[in-house]
N, C-alpha and C positions, 0 to 999 in steps of 0.2 A: 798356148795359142792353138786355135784349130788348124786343123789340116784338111779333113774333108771343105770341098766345094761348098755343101751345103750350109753346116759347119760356121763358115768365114762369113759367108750370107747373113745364116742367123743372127753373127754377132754382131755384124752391121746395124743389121735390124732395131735389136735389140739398145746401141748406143743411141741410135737416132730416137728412139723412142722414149729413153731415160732422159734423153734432152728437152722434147718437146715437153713432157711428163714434169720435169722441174720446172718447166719456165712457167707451164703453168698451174703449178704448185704456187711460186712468188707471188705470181699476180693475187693468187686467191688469199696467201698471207697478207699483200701489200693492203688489200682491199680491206680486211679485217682489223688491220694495224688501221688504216686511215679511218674507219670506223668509229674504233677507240679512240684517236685522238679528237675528233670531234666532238666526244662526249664528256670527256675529259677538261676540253678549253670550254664545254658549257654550251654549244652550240645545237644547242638539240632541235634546229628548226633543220638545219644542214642532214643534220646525220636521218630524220628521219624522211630526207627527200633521198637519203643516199640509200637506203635501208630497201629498195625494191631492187636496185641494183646488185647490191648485196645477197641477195638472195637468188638472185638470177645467178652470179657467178658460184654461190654454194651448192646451187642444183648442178648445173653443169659441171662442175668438179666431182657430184656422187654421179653423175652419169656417165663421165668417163672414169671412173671406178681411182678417182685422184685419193678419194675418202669415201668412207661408206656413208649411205644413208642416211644412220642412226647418225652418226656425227655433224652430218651437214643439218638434221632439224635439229640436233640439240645447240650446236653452234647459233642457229637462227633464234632458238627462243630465248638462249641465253644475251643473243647481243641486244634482243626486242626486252627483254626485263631492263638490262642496262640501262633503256631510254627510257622506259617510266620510271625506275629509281629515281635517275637524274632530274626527271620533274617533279616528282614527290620532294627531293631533297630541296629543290630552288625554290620549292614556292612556297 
């Protein structure tokens, strides 16, 4: 445990920030997970009205440094293939 002032501040800091940091971490999972299930049960009219959202919440997650960049376009172009798979394969 710290001892200095400053020290005990920082670690404050620092929990309150691994908290807000997780949660939305989850969110940006949840959105992803819920993605996939929509392409999954075959709903591909759903997932690609969800799909701009999606993408708003993967930017915002590399720009609070949640994920890097590269990860948040490869995530985007990866879930954006997923939906044309899914229409290639249904029809």
């Amino acid at each position: 445990m710290p001892i200095i002032k400053s020290a005990k501040k920082a670690l404050r800091k620092s929990e309150k920030r691994r908290e807000v940091n997780a949660k939305k971490k989850e969110t940006l999972l949840k959105a992803i997970k819920q993605h996939r299930k929509l392409i999954a049960a075959g709903k591909i009219e759903e997932a690609k009205q969800y799909l701009p959202s999606l993408y708003k919440t993967l930017d915002k997650a590399a720009k609070a440094n949640l994920i890097k960049q590269n990860k948040s376009s490869r995530l985007k172009s990866r879930l954006t293939q997923s939906i044309a798979k899914s229409v290639k394969t249904s029809s």
